[in-house]
Backbone as CSV, one residue per row, in Angstrom:
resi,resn,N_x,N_y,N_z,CA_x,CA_y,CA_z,C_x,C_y,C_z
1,UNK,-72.042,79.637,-19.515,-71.907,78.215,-19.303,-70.785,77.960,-18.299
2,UNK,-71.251,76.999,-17.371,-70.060,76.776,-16.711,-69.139,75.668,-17.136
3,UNK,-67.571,75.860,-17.074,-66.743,74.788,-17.491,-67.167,73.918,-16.284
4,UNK,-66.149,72.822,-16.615,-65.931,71.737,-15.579,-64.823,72.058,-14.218
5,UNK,-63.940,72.818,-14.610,-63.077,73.298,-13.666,-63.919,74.116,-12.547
6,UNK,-64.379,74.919,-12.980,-65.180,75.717,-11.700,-66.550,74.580,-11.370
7,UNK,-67.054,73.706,-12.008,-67.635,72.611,-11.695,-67.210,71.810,-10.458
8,UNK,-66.183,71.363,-10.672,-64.997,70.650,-9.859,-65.365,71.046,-8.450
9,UNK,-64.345,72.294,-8.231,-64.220,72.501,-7.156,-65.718,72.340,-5.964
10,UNK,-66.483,73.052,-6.640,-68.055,72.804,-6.130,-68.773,71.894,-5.686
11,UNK,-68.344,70.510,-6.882,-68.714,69.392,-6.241,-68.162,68.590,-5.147
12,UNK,-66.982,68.522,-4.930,-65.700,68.382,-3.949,-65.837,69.495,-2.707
13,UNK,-66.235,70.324,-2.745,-66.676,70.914,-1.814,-68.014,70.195,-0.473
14,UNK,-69.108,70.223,-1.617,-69.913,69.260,-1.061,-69.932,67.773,-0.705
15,UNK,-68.418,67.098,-1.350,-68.335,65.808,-0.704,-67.777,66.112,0.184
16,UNK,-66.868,67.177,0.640,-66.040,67.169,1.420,-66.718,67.713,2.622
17,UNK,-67.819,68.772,2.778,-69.154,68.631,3.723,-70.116,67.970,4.130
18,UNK,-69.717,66.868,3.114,-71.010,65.539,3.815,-69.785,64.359,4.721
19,UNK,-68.482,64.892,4.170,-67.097,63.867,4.608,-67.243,64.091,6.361
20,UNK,-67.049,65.685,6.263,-66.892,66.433,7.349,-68.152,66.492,8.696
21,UNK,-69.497,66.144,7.734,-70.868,66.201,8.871,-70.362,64.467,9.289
22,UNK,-70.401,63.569,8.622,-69.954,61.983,9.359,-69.503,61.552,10.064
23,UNK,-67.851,62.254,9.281,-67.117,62.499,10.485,-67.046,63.149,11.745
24,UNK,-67.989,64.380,11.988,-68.178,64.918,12.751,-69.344,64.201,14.384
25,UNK,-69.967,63.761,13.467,-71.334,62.881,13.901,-70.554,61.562,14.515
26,UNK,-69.568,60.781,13.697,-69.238,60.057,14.453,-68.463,59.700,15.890
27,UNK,-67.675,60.723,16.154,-66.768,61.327,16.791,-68.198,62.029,18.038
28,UNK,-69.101,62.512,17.725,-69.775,62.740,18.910,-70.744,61.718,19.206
29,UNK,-70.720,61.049,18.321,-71.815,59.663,19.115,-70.565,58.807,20.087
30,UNK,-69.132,58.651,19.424,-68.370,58.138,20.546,-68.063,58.864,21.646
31,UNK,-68.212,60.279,21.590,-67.710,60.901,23.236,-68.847,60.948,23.868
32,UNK,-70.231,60.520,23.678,-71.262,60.291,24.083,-71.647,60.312,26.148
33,UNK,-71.760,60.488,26.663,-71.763,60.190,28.180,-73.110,60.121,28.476
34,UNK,-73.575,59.440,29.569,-75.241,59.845,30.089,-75.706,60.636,30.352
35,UNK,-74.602,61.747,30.875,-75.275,63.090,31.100,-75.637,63.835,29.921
36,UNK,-75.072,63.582,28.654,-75.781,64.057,27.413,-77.460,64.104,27.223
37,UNK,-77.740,63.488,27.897,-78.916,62.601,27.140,-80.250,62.985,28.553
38,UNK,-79.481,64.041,29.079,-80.415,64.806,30.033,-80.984,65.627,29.614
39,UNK,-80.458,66.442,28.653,-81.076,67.208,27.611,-81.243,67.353,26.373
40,UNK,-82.674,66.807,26.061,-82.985,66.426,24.483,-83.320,67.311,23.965
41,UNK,-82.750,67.821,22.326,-83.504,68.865,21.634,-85.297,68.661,20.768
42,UNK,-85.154,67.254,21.127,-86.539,66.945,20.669,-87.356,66.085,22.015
43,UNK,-88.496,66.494,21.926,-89.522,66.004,23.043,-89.520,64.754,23.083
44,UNK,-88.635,64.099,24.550,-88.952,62.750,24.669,-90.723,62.006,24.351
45,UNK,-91.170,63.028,24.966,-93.093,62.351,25.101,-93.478,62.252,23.977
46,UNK,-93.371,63.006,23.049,-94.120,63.262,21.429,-93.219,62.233,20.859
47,UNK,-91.780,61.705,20.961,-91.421,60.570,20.325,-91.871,58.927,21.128
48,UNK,-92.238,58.796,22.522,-92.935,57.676,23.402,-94.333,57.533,22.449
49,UNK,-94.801,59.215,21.879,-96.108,58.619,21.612,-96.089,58.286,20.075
50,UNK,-95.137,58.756,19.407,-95.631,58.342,18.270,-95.203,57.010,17.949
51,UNK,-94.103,56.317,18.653,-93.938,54.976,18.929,-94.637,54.150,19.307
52,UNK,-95.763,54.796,20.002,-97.292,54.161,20.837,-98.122,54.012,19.743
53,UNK,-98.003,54.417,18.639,-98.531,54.438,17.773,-99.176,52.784,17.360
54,UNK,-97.669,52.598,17.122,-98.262,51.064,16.677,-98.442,50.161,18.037
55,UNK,-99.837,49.108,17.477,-100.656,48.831,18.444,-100.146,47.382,18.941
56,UNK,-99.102,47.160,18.278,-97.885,45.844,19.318,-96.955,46.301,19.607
57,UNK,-96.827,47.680,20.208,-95.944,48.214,21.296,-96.271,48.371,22.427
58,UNK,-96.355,47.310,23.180,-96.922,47.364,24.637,-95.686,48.512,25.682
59,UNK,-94.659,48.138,25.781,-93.778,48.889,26.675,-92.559,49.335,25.980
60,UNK,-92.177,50.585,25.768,-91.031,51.310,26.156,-89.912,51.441,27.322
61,UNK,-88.818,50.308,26.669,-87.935,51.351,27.506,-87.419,52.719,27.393
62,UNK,-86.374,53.037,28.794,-86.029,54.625,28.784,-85.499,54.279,28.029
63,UNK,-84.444,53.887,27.491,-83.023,54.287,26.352,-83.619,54.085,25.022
64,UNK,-84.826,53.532,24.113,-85.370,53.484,23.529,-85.735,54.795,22.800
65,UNK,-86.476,56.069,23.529,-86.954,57.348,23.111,-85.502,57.437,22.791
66,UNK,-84.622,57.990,23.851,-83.056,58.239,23.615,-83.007,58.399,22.056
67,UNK,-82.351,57.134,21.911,-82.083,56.773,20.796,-82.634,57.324,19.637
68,UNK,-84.115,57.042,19.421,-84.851,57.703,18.448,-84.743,59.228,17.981
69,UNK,-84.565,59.795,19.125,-83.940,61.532,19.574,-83.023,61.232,18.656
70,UNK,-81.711,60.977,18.932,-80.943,61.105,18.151,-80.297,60.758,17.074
71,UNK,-81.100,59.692,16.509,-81.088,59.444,15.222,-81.945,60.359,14.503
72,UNK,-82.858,60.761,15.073,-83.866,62.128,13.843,-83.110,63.152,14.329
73,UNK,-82.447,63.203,14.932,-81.876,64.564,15.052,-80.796,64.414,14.190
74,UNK,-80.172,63.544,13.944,-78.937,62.988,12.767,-79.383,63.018,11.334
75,UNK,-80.958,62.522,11.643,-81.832,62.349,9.948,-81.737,63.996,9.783
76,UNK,-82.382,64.686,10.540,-82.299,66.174,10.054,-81.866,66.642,9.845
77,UNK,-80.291,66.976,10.872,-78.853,67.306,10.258,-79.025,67.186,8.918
78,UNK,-78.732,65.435,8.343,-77.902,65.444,6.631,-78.881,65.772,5.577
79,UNK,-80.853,65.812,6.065,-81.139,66.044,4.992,-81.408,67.849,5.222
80,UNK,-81.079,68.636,5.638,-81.386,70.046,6.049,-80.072,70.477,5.304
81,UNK,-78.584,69.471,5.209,-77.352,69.845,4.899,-77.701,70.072,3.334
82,UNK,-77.839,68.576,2.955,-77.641,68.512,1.652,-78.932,69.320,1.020
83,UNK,-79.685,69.904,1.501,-80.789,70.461,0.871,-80.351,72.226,1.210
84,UNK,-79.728,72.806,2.248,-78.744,73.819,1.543,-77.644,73.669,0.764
85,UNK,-76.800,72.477,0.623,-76.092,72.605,-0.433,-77.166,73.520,-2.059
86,UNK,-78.089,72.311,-2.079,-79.289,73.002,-3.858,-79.268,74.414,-2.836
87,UNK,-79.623,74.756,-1.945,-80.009,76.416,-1.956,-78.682,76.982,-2.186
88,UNK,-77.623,76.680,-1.730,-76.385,77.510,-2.025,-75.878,77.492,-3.663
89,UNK,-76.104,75.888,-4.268,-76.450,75.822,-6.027,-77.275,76.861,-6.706
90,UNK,-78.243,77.723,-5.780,-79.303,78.104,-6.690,-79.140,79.638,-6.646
91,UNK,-77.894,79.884,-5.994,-77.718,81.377,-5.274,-78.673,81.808,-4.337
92,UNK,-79.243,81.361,-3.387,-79.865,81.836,-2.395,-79.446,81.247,-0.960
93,UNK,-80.158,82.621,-0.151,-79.687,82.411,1.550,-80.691,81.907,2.500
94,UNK,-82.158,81.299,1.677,-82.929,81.287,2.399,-83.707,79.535,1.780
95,UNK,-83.334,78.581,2.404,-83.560,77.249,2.508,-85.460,77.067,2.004
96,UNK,-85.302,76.507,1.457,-87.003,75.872,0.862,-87.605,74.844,0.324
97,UNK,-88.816,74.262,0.592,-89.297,73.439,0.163,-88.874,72.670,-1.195
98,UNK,-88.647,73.146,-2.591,-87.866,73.198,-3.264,-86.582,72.685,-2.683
99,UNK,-85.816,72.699,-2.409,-84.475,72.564,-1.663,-84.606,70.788,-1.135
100,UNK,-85.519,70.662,-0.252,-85.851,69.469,0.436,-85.892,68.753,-0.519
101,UNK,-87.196,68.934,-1.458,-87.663,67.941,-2.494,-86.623,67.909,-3.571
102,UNK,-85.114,68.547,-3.783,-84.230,68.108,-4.420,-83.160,66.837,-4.120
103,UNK,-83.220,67.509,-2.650,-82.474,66.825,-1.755,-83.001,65.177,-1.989
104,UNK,-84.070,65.040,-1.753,-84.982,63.868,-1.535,-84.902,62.972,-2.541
105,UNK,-85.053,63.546,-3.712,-84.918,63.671,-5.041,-83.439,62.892,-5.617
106,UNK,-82.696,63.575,-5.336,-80.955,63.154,-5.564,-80.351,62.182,-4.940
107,UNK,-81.038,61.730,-3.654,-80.073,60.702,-2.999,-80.862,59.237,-2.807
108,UNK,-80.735,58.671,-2.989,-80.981,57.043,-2.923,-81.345,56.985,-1.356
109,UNK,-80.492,57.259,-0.754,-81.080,56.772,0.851,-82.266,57.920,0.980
110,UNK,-82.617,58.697,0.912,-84.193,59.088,0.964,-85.424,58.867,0.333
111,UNK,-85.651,57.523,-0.576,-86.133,57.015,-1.787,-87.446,56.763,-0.814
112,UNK,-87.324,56.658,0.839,-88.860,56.460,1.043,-90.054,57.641,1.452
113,UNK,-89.133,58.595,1.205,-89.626,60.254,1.825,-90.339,60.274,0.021
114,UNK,-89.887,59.912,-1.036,-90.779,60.397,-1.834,-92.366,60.138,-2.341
115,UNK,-93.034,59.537,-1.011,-94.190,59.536,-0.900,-94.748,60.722,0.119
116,UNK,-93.892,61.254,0.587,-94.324,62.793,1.618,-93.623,63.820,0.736
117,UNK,-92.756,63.764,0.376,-92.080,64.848,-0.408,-92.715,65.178,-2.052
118,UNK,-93.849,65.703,-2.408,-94.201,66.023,-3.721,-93.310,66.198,-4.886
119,UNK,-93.408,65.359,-5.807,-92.255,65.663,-6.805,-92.538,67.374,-7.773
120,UNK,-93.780,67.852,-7.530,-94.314,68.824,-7.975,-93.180,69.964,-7.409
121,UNK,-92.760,69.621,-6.485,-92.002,70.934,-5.445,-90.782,70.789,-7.096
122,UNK,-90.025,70.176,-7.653,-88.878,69.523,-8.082,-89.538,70.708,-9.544
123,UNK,-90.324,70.200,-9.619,-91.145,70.368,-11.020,-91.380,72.077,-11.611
124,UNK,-91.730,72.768,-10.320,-92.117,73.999,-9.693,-90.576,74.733,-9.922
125,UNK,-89.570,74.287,-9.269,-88.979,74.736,-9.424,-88.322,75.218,-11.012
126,UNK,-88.239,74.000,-11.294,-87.439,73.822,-12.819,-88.813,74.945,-14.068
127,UNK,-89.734,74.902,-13.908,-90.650,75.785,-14.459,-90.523,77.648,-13.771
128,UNK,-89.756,77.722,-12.842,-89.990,79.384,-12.220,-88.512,79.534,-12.675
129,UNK,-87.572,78.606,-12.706,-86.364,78.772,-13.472,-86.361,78.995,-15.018
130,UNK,-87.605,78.919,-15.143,-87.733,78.906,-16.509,-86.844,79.078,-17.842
131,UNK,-86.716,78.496,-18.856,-85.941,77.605,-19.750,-85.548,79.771,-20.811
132,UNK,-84.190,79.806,-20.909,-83.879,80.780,-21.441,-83.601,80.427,-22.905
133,UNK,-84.651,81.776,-23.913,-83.830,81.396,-25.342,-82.905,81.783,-25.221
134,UNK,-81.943,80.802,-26.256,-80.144,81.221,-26.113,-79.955,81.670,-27.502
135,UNK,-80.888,80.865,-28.152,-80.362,80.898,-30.042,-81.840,80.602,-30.815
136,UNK,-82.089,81.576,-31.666,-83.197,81.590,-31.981,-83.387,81.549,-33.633
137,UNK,-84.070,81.267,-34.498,-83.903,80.884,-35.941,-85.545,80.499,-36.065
138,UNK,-86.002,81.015,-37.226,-87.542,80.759,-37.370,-88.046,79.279,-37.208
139,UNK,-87.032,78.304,-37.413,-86.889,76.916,-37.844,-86.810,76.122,-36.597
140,UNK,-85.832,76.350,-35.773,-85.580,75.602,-34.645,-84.827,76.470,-33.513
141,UNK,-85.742,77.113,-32.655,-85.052,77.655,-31.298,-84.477,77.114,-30.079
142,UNK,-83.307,77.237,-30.160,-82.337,76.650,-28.937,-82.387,77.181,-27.324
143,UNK,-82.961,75.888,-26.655,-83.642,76.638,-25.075,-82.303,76.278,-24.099
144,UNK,-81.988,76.927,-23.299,-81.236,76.439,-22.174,-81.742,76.729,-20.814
145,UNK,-81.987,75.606,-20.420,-82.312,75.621,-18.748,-81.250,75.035,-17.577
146,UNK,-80.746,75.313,-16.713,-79.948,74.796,-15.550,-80.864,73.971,-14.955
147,UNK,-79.450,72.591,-14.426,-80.500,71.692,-13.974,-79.023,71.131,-12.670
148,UNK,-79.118,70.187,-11.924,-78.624,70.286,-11.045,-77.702,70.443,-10.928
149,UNK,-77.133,70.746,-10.390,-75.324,71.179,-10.040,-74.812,72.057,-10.818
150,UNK,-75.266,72.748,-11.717,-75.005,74.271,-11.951,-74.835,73.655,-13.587
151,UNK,-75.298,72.378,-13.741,-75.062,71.873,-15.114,-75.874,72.807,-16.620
152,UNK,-75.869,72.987,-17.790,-76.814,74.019,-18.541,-77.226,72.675,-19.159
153,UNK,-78.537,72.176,-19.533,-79.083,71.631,-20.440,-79.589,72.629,-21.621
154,UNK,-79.266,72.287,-23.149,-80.326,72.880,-24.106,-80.825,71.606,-25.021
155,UNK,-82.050,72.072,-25.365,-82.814,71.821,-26.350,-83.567,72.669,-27.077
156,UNK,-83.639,72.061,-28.316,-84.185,72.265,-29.187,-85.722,72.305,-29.584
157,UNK,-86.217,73.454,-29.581,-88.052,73.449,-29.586,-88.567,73.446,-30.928
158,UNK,-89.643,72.789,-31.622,-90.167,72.583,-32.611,-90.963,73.844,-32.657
159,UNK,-91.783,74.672,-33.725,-92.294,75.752,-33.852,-93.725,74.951,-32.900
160,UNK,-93.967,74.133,-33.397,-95.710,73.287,-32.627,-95.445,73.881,-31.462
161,UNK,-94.597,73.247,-30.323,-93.665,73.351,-28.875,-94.237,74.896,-28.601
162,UNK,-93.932,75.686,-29.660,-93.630,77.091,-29.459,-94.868,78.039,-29.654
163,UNK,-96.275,77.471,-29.881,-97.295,78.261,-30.461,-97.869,78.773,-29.160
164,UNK,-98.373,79.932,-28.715,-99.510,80.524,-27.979,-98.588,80.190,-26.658
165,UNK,-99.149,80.589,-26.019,-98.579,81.113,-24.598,-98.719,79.949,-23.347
166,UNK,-98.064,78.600,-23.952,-97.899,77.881,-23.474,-96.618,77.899,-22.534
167,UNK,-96.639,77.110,-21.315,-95.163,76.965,-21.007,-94.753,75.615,-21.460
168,UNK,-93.219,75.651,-21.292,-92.491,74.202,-21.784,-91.544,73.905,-20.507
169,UNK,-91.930,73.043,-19.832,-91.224,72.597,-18.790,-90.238,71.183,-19.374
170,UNK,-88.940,71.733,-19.380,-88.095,70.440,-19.539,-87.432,69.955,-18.684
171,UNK,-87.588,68.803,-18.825,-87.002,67.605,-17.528,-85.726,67.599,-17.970
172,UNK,-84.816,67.344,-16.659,-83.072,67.078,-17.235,-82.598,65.943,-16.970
173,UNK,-82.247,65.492,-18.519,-82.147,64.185,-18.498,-81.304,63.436,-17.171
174,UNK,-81.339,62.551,-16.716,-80.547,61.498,-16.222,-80.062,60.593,-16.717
């Protein structure tokens, strides 16, 4: 089980990396110059067109794509950040779907991605993590599963819960 002290530091860590991407972000949108903006990491044309998309967009200006560039390039940054933070929570070096859909999951400002983001990914996970007996008694077996931030949830399984080779996926409370 983890205390709260080694809790601590962990979480403060990650405010202090989302402190640090803001701050960082803000500070380069002000040293900003025009010659920046000569070279985009995302395709001006594929963002003109998907803006063309909607059918009362008659004209684009140039500084328009711009812009869009670098605000999804900003959207990607914080949600790619905070979605290795859960991979670095989960002990792993290799970022995943899972990861995203936590990310998505946890923060209020991404509340409209959870119509593209499957809550199944969330679900998937917490089931391959699967729920460890800790304490066992013919009567009532005590399950513990980790749930975000390195927190241990247990509960308590009824023998019914427990018959035939079912799984038991438990949700952690909020």
């Amino acid at each position: 089980m983890i205390n709260q002290e080694q809790q601590q530091p962990q979480q403060s860590d990650m405010q202090q990396a989302l402190a640090e991407f803001w701050q960082h972000r803000i500070a380069e949108m002000r040293s900003l110059r025009p010659d920046h903006f000569k070279q985009q990491e995302l395709p001006l044309a594929r963002i003109k067109k998907i803006m063309k998309i909607d059918e009362d967009v008659r004209m684009i200006s140039s500084e328009a794509p711009l812009l869009f560039a670098k605000a999804a390039q900003v959207f990607i940054n914080e949600l790619t950040l905070r979605a290795w933070i859960h991979t670095e929570d989960s002990k792993r070096r290799t970022l995943q779907r899972n990861d995203i859909a936590m990310a998505v999951h946890k923060f209020d400002q991404f509340d409209f991605l959870i119509d593209i983001v499957p809550r199944d990914e969330i679900h998937k996970q917490t089931s391959q993590s699967a729920a460890s007996v800790v304490h066992t008694t013919p009567s009532q077996p005590m399950v513990a599963t980790s749930g975000a931030g390195g927190q241990t949830y247990y509960v308590t399984l009824t023998a019914s819960e427990l018959n035939g080779n079912q799984q038991v996926v438990i949700q952690n409370p909020q």
